[in-house]
ChimeraX commands (.cxc) that place a marker at each C-alpha (Angstrom):
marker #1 position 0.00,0.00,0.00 radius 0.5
marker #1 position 1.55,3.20,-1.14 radius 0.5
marker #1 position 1.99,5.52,2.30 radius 0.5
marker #1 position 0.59,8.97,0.45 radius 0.5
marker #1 position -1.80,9.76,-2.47 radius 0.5
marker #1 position 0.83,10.60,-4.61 radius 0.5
marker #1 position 2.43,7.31,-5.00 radius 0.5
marker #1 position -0.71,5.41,-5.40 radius 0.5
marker #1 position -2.10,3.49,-8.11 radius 0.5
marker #1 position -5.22,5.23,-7.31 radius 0.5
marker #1 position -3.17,8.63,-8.28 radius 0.5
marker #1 position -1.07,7.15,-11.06 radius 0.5
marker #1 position -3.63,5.07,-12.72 radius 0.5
marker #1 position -7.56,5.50,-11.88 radius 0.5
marker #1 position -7.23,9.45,-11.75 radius 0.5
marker #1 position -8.70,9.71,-15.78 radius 0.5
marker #1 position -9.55,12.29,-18.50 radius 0.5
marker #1 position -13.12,12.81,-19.25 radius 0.5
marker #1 position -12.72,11.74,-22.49 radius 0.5
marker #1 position -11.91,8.12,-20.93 radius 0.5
marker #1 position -15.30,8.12,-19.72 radius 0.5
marker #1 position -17.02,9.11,-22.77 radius 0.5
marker #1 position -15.64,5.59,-24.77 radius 0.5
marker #1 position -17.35,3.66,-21.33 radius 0.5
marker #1 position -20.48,1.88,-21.75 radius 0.5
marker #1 position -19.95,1.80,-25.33 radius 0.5
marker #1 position -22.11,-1.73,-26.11 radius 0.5
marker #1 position -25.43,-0.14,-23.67 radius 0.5
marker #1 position -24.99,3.39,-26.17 radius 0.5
marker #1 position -26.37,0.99,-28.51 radius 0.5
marker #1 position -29.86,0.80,-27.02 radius 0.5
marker #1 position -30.18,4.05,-24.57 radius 0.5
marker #1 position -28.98,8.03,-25.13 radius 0.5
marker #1 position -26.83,9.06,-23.64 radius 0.5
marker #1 position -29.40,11.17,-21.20 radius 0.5
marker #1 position -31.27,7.87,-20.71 radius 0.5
marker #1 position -27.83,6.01,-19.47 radius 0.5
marker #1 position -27.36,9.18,-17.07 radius 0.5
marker #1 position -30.20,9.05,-15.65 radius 0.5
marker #1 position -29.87,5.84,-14.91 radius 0.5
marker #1 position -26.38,6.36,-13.23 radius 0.5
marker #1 position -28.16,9.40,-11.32 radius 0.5
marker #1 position -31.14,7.94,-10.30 radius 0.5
marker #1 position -31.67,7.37,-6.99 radius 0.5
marker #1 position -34.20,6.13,-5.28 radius 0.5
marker #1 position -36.13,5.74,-1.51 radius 0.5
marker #1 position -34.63,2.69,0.14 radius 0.5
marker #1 position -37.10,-0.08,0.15 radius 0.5
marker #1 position -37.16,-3.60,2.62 radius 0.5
marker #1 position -38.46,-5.42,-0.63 radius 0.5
marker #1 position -37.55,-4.36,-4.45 radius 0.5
marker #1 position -39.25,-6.21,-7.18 radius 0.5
marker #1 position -37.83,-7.09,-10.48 radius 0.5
marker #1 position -41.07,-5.20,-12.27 radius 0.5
marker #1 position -39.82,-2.08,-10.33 radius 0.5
marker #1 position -36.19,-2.87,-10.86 radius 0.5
marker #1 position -35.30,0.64,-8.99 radius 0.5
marker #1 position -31.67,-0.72,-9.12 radius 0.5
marker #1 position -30.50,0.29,-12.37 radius 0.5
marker #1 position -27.28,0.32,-13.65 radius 0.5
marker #1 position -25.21,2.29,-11.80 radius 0.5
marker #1 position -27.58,3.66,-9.44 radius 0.5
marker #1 position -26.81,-0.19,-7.87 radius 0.5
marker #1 position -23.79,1.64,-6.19 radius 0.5
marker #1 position -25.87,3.81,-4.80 radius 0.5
marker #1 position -28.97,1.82,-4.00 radius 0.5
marker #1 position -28.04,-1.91,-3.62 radius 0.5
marker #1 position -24.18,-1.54,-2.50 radius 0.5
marker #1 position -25.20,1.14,0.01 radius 0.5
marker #1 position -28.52,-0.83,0.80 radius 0.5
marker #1 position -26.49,-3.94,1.24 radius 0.5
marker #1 position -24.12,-2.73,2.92 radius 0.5
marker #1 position -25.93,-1.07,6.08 radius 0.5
marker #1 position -27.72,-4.27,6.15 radius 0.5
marker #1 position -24.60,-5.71,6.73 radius 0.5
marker #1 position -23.30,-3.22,9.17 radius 0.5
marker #1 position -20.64,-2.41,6.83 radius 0.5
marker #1 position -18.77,0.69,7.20 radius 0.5
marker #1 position -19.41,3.63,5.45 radius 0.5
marker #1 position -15.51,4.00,3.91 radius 0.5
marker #1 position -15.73,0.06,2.52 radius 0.5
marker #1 position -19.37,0.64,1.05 radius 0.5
marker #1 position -17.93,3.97,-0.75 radius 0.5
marker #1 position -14.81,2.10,-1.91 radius 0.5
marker #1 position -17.19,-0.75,-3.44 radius 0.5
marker #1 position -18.93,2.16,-5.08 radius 0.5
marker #1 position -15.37,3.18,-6.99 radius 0.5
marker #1 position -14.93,-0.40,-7.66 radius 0.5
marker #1 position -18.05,-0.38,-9.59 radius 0.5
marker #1 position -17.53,2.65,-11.47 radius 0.5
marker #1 position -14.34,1.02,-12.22 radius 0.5
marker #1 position -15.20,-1.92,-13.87 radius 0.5
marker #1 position -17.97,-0.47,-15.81 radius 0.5
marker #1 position -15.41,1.47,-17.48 radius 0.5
marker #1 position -14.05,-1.33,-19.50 radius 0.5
marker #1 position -17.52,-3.88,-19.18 radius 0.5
marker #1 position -21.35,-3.24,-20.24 radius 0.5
marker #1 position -24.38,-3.65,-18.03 radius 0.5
marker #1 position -26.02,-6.11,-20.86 radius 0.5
marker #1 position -22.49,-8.71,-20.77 radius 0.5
marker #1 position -22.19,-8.29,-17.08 radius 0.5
marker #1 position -25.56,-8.09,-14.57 radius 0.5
marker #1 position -25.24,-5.50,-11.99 radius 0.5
marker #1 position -26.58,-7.07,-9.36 radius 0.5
marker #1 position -23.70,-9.50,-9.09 radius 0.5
marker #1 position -21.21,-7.09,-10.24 radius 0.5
marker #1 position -22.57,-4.92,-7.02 radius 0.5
marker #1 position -22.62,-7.13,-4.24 radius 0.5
marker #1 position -18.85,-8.92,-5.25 radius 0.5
marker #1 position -17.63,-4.96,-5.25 radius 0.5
marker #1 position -19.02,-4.94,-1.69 radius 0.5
marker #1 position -17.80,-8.42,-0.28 radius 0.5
marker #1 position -14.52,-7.62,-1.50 radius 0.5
marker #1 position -14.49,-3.90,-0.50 radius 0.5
marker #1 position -15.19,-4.83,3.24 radius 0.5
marker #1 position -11.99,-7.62,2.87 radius 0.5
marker #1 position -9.88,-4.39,1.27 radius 0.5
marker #1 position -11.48,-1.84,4.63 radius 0.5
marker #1 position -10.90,-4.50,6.96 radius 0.5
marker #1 position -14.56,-5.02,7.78 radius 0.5
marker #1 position -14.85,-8.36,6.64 radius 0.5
marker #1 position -18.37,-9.66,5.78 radius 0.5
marker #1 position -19.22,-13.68,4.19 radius 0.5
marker #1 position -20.04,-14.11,0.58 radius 0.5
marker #1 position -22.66,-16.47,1.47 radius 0.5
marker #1 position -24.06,-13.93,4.17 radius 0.5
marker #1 position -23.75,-11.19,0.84 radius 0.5
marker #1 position -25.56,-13.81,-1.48 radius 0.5
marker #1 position -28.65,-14.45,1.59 radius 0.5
marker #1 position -29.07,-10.58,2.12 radius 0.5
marker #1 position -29.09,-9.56,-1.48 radius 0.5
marker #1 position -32.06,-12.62,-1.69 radius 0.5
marker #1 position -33.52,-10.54,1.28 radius 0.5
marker #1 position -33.76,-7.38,-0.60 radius 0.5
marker #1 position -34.65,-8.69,-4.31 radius 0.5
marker #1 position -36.17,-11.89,-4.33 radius 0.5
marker #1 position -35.49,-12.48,-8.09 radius 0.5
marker #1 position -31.64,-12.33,-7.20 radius 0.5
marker #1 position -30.66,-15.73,-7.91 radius 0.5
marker #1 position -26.71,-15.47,-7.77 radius 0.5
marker #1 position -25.25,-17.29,-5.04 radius 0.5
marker #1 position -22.24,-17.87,-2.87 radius 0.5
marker #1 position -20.28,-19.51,-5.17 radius 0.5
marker #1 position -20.91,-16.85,-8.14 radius 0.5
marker #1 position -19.71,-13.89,-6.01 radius 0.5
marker #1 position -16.54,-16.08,-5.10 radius 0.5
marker #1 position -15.84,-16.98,-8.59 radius 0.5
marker #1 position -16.99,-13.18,-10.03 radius 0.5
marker #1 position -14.21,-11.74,-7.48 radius 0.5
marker #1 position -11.34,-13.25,-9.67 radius 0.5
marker #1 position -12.45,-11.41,-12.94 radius 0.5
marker #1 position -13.52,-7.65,-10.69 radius 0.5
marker #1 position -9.93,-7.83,-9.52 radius 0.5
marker #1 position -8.38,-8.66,-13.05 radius 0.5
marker #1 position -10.65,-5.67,-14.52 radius 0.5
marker #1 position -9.47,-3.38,-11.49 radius 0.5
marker #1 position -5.77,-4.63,-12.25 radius 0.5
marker #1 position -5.49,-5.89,-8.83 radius 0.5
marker #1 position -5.40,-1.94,-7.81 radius 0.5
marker #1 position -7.53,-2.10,-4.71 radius 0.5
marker #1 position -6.16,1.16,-2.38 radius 0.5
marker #1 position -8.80,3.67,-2.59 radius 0.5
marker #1 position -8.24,7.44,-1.32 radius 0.5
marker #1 position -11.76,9.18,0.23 radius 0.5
marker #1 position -12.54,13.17,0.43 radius 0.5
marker #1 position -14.04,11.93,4.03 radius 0.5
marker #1 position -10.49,12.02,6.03 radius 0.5
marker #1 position -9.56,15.58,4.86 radius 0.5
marker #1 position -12.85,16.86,6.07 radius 0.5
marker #1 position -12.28,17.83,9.78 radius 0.5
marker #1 position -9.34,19.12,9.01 radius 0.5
marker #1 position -10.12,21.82,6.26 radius 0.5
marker #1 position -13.33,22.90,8.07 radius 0.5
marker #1 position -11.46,23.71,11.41 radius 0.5
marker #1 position -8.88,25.52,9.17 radius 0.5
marker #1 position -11.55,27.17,7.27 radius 0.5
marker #1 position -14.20,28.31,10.39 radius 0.5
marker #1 position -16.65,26.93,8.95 radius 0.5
marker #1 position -18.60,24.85,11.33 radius 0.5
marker #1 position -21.14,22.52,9.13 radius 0.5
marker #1 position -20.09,18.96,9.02 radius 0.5
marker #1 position -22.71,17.17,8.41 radius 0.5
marker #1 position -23.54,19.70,5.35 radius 0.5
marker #1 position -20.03,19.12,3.39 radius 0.5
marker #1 position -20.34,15.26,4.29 radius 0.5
marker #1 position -23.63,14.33,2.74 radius 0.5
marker #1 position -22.57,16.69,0.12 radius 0.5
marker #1 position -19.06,14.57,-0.24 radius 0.5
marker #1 position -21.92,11.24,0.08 radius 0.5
marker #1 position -23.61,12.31,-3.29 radius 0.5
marker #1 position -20.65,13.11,-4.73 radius 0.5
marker #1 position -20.43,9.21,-5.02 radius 0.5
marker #1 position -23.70,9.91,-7.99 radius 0.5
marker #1 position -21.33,11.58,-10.09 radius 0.5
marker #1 position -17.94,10.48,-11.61 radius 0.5
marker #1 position -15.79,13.32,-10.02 radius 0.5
marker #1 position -14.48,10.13,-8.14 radius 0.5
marker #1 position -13.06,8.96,-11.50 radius 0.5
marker #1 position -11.80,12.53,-12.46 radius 0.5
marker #1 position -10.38,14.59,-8.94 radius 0.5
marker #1 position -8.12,13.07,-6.37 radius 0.5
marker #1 position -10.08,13.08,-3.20 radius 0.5
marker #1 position -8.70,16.44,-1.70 radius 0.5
marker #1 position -9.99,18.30,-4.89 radius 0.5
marker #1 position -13.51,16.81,-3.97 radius 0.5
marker #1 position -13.40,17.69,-0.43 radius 0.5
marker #1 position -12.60,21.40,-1.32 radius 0.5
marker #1 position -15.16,21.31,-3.82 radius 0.5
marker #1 position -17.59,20.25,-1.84 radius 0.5
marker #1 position -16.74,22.83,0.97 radius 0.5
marker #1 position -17.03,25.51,-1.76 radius 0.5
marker #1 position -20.30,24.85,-2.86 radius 0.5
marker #1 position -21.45,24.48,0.70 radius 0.5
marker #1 position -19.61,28.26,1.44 radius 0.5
marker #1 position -21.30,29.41,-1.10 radius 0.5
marker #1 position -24.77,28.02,-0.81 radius 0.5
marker #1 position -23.71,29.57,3.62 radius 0.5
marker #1 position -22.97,33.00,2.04 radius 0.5
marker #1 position -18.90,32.72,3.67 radius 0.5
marker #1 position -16.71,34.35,1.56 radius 0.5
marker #1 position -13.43,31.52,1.86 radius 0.5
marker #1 position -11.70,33.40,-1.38 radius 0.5
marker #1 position -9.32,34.81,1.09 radius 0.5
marker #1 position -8.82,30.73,2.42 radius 0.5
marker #1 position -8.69,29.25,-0.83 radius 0.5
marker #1 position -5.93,31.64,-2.65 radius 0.5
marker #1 position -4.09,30.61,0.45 radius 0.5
marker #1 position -4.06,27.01,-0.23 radius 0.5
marker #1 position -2.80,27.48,-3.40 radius 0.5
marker #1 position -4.87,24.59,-5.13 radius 0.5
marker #1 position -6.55,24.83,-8.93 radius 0.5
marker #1 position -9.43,26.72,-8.22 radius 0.5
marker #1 position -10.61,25.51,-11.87 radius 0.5
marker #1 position -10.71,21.80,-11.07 radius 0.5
marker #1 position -12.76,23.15,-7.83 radius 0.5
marker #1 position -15.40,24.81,-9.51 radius 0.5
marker #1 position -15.55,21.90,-11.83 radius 0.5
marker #1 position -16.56,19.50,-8.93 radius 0.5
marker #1 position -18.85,22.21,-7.33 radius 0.5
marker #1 position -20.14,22.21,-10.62 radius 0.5
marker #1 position -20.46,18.57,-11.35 radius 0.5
marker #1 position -22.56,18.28,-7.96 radius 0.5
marker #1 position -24.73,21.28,-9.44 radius 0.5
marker #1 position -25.48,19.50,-12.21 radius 0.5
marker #1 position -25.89,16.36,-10.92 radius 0.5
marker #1 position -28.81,18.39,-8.06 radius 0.5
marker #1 position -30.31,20.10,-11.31 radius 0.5
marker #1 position -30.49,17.00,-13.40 radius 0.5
marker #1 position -32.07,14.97,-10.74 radius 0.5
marker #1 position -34.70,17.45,-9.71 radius 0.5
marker #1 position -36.05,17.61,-13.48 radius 0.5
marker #1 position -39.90,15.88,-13.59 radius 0.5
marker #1 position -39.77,12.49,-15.70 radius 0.5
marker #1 position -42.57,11.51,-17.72 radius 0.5
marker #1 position -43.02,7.29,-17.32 radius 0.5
marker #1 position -40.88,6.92,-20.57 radius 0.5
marker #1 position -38.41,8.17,-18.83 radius 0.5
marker #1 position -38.69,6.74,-15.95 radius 0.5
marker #1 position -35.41,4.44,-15.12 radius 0.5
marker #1 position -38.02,1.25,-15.29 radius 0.5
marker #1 position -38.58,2.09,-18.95 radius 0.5
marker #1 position -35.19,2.72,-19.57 radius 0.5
marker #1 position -33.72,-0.26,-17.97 radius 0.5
marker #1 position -36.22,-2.27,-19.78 radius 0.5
marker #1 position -34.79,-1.73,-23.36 radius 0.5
marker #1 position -31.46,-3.41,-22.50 radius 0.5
marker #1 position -31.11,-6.54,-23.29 radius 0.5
marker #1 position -29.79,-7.87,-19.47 radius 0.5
marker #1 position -30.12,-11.00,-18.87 radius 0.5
marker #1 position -31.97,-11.40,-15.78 radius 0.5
marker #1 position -34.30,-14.32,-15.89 radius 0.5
marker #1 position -32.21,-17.27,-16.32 radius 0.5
marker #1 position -32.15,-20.41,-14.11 radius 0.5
marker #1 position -28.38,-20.37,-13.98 radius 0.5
marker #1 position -27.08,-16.97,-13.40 radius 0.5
marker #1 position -25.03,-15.50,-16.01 radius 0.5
marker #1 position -21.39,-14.65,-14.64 radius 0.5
marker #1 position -19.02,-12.40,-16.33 radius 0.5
marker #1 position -16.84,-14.49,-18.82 radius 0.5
marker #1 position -13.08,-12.97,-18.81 radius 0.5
marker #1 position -11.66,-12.19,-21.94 radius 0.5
marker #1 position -9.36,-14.66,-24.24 radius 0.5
marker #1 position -5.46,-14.36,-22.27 radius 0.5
marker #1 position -3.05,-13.17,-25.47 radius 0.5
marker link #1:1,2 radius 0.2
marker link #1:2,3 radius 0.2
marker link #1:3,4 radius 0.2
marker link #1:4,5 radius 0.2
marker link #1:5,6 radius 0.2
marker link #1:6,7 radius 0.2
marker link #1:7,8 radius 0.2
marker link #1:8,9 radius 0.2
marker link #1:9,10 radius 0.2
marker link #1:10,11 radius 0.2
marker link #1:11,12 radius 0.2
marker link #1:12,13 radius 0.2
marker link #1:13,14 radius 0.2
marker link #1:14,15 radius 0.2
marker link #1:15,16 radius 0.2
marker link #1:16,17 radius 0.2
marker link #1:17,18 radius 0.2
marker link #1:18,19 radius 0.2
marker link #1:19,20 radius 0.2
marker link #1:20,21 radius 0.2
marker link #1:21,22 radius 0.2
marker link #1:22,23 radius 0.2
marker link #1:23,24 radius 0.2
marker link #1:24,25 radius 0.2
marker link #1:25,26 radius 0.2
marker link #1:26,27 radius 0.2
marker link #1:27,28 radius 0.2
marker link #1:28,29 radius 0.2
marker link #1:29,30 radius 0.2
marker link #1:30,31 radius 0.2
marker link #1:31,32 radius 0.2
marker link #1:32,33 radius 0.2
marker link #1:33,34 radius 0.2
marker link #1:34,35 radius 0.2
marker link #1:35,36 radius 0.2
marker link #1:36,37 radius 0.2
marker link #1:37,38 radius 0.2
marker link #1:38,39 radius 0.2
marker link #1:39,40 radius 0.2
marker link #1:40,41 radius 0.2
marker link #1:41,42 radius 0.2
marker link #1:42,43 radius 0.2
marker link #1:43,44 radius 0.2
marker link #1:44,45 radius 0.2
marker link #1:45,46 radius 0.2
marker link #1:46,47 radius 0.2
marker link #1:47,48 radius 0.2
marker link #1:48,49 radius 0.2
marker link #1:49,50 radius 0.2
marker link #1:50,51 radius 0.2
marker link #1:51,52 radius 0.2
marker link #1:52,53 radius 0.2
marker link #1:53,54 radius 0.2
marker link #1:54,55 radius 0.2
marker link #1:55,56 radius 0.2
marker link #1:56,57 radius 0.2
marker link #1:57,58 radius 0.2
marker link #1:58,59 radius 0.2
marker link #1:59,60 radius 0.2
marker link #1:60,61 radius 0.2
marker link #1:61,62 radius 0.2
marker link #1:62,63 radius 0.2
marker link #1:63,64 radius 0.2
marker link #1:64,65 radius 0.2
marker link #1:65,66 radius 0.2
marker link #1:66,67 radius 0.2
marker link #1:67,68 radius 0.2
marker link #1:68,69 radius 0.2
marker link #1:69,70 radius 0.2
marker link #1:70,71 radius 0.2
marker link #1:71,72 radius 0.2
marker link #1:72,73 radius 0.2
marker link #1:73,74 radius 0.2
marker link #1:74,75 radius 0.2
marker link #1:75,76 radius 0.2
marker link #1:76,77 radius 0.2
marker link #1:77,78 radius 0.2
marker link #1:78,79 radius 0.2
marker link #1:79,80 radius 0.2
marker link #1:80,81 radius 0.2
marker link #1:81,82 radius 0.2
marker link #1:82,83 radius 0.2
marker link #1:83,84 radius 0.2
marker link #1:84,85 radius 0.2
marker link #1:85,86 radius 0.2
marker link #1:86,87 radius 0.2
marker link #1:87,88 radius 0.2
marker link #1:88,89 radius 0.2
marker link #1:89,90 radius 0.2
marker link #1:90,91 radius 0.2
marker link #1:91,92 radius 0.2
marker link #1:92,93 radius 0.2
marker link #1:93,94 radius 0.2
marker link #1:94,95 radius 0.2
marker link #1:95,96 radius 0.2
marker link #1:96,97 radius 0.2
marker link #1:97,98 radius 0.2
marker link #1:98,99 radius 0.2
marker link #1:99,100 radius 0.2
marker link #1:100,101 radius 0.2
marker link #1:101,102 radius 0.2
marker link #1:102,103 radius 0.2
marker link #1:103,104 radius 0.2
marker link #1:104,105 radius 0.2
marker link #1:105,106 radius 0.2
marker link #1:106,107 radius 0.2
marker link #1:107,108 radius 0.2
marker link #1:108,109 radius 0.2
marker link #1:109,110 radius 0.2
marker link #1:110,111 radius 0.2
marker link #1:111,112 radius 0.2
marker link #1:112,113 radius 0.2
marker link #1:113,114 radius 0.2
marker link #1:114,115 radius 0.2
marker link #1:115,116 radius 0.2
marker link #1:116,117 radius 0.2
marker link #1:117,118 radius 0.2
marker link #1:118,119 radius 0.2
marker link #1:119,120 radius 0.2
marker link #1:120,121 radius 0.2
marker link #1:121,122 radius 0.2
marker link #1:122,123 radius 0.2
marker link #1:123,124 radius 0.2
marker link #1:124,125 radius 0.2
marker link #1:125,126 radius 0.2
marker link #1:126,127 radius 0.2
marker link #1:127,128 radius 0.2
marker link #1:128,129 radius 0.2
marker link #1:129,130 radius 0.2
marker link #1:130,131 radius 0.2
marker link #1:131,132 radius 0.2
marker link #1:132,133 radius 0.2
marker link #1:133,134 radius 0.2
marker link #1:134,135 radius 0.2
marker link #1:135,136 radius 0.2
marker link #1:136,137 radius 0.2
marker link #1:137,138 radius 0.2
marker link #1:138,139 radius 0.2
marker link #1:139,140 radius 0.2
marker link #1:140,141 radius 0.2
marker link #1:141,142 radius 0.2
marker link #1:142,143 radius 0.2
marker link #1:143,144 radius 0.2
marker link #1:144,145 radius 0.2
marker link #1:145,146 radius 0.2
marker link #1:146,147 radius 0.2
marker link #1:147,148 radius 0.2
marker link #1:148,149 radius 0.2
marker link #1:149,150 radius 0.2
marker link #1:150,151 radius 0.2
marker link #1:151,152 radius 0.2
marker link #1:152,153 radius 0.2
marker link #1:153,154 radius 0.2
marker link #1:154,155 radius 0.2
marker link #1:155,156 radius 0.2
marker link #1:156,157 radius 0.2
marker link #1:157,158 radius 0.2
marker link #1:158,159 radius 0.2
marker link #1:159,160 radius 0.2
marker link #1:160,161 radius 0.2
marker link #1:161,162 radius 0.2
marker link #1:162,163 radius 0.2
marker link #1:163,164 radius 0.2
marker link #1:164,165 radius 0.2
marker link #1:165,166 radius 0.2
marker link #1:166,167 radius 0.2
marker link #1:167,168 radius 0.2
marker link #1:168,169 radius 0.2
marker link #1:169,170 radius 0.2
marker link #1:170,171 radius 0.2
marker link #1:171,172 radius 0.2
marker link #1:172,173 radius 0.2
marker link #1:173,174 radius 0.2
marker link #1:174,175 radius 0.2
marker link #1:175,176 radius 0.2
marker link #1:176,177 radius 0.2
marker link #1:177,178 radius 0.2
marker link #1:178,179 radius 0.2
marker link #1:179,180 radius 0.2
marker link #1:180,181 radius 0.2
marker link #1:181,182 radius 0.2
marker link #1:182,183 radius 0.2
marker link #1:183,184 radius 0.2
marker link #1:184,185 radius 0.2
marker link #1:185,186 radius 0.2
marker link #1:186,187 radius 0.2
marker link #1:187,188 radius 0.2
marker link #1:188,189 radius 0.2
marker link #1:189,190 radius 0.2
marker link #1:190,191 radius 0.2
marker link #1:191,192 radius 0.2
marker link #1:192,193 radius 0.2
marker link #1:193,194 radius 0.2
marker link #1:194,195 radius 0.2
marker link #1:195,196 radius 0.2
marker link #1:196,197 radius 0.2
marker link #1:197,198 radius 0.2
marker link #1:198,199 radius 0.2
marker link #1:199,200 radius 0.2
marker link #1:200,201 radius 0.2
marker link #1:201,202 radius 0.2
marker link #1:202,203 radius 0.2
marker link #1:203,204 radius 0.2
marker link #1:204,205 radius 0.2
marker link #1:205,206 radius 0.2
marker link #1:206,207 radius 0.2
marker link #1:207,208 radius 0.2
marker link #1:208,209 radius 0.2
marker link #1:209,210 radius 0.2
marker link #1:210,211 radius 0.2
marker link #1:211,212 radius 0.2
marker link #1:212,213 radius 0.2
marker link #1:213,214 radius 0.2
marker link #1:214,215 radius 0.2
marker link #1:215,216 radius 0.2
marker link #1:216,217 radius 0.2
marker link #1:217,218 radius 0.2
marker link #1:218,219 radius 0.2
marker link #1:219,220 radius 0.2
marker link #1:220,221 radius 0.2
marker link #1:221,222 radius 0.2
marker link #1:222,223 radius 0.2
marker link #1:223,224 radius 0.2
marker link #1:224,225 radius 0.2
marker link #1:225,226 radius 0.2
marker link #1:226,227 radius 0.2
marker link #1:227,228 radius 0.2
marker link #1:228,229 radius 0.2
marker link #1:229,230 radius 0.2
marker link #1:230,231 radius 0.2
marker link #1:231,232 radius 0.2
marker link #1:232,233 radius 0.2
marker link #1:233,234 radius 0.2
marker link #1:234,235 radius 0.2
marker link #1:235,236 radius 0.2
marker link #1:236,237 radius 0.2
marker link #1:237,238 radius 0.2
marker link #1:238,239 radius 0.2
marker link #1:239,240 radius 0.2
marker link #1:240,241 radius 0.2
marker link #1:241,242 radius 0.2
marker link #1:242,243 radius 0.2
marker link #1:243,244 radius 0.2
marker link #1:244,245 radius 0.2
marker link #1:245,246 radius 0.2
marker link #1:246,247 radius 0.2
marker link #1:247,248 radius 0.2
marker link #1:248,249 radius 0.2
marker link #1:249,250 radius 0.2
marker link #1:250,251 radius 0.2
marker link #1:251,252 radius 0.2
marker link #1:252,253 radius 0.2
marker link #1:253,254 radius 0.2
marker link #1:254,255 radius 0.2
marker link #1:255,256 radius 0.2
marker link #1:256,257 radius 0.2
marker link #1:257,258 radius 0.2
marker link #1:258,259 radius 0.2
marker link #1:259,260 radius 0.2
marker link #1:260,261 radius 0.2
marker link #1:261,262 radius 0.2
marker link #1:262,263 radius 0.2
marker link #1:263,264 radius 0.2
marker link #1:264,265 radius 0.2
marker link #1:265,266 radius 0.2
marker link #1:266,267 radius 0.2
marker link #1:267,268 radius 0.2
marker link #1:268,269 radius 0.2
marker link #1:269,270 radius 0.2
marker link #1:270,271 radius 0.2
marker link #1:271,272 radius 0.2
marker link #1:272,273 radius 0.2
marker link #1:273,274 radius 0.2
marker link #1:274,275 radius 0.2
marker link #1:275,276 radius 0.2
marker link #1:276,277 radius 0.2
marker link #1:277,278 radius 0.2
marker link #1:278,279 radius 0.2
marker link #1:279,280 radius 0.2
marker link #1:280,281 radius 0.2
marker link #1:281,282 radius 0.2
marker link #1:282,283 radius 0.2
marker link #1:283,284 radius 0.2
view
C-alpha cells in the first residue's frame, strides 16, 4: 500500500480524463442516449425492505448507490468500505457493459470484496442471503460472487487502495471556520452519484464540496482558498459537477423516462435459471 496519495495506483492510474469516460459503456450506447444512461447512473431512489424485479429501482449504476449502500448497512458495513465498493463499480464499468455483465452480481462482489480491502470483513454467502432478502429475483449465489471476485480484480488490475474526500474533512473545516459537518459530508456522500471520483483526487472533492457548501452559507473563503494554493478551476468543476448532478435529478420524468422504462430496453439477462457470470476475456 503506497503511504501517500501521490504514490498510489489510485493517483497514477484510476485518476482519468473525461474523455476516458465518454468511450465507457460503449455496447449499452447501442440501445439508450446518452441522457437515458445518465439518468440511470443518477437515479436514486427511496430505500425499500423489498424491491421487485417489475420495479427494478436498481438500475445500472444507481446499484452503487442503492443496492451496494442498501447492502451494505444491512450488513453493518462501514461507510468508507461501502464507498470504496462504489469506486470499484464505477471502475469496472469502465471497461464492461451492463447487458455482458448483470449488476446485481457485479454490485454485491464490489461490496464483499471492498469490506476484505477496509478491513470489515463480511461472508459471501451472508452477501448472497441478504441480497435474496432485498430482491427476491436475485438468484446469484455464494459460489458466483466467489468466482466473479477473480475477474472484478483482473478488470481493477489488482489496484484495490482507494483514497476518500471523508479524512480531509475535519481538518479543512477547522482551518476554514466553517462549522457545518454534516452539510459538506452528505454533500461529499452524493458526490459518489457523479464520476468526479473517476476525475479529482479526493482532496480536490473535499474542497469542492466545501465551496459549494460556502457558497450556498454565504462565507466568503476566497481569502482561504488563494491561500491554499490549489486549482481553483478543477474546484469549480466539482462544485459544478454536484450542481449539475442536483439540477439534473430534480427535473420531472414523464413514465418513458422513468429508469423502469429505460432499464427495460437493455437486453440484461436477468431471468435465467443459472445466473449468467461475467466471462473474462481470451489471455493473449
Amino acid at each position: 500500500m503506497a503511504a501517500n496519495f501521490w504514490d498510489s495506483t489510485h493517483w497514477k492510474s484510476w485518476i482519468l480524463d473525461k474523455s476516458k469516460l465518454e468511450y465507457s459503456n460503449a455496447k449499452d450506447k447501442q440501445y439508450i442516449t446518452h441522457t437515458e444512461l445518465k439518468r440511470l447512473k443518477i437515479h436514486y431512489c427511496k430505500c425499500k425492505k423489498r424491491i421487485y424485479l417489475y420495479q427494478f429501482i436498481y438500475l445500472l449504476i444507481n446499484f452503487d448507490f442503492l443496492v451496494i449502500h442498501l447492502l451494505g448497512s444491512t450488513l453493518k458495513i462501514r461507510q468508507r468500505a461501502i464507498a470504496t465498493a462504489i469506486v470499484y463499480f464505477k471502475r469496472f464499468y469502465l471497461k464492461n457493459s451492463f447487458i455482458d455483465c448483470e449488476p446485481r452480481l457485479i454490485a454485491t462482489t464490489c461490496l464483499y470484496l471492498s469490506s476484505k480491502v477496509e478491513e470489515c470483513i463480511t461472508q459471501a454467502k451472508k452477501c448472497a442471503i441478504k441480497m435474496k432478502e432485498i430482491d427476491p429475483s436475485y438468484n446469484f449465489t455464494m459460489n458466483d460472487i466467489l468466482e466473479c471476485e477473480f475477474y472484478v480484480l483482473e478488470e481493477l488490475n489488482f489496484e484495490l487502495i482507494i483514497y476518500h474526500p471523508y479524512k480531509s474533512l475535519p481538518a479543512y473545516l477547522q482551518n476554514c471556520g466553517l462549522d457545518c459537518l454534516d452539510s459538506v459530508w452528505g454533500i461529499v456522500n452524493d458526490s459518489y452519484k457523479t464520476d468526479v471520483s473517476l476525475l479529482y483526487p479526493p482532496y480536490v472533492i473535499a474542497l469542492g464540496c466545501i465551496y459549494l457548501v460556502a457558497f450556498i452559507k454565504k462565507k466568503d473563503l476566497k481569502q482561504w482558498f488563494s491561500d491554499l494554493n490549489v486549482d481553483m478551476k478543477e474546484i469549480w468543476d466539482v462544485a459544478k459537477e454536484l450542481l449539475d448532478y442536483y439540477e439534473f435529478d430534480r427535473v420531472l420524468i414523464t413514465p418513458a423516462e422513468a429508469p423502469e422504462a429505460i432499464y427495460a430496453k437493455l437486453p440484461i439477462r436477468v431471468t435465467s435459471t443459472t445466473p449468467p457470470v461475467p466471462t473474462p476475456p481470451a489471455r493473449k
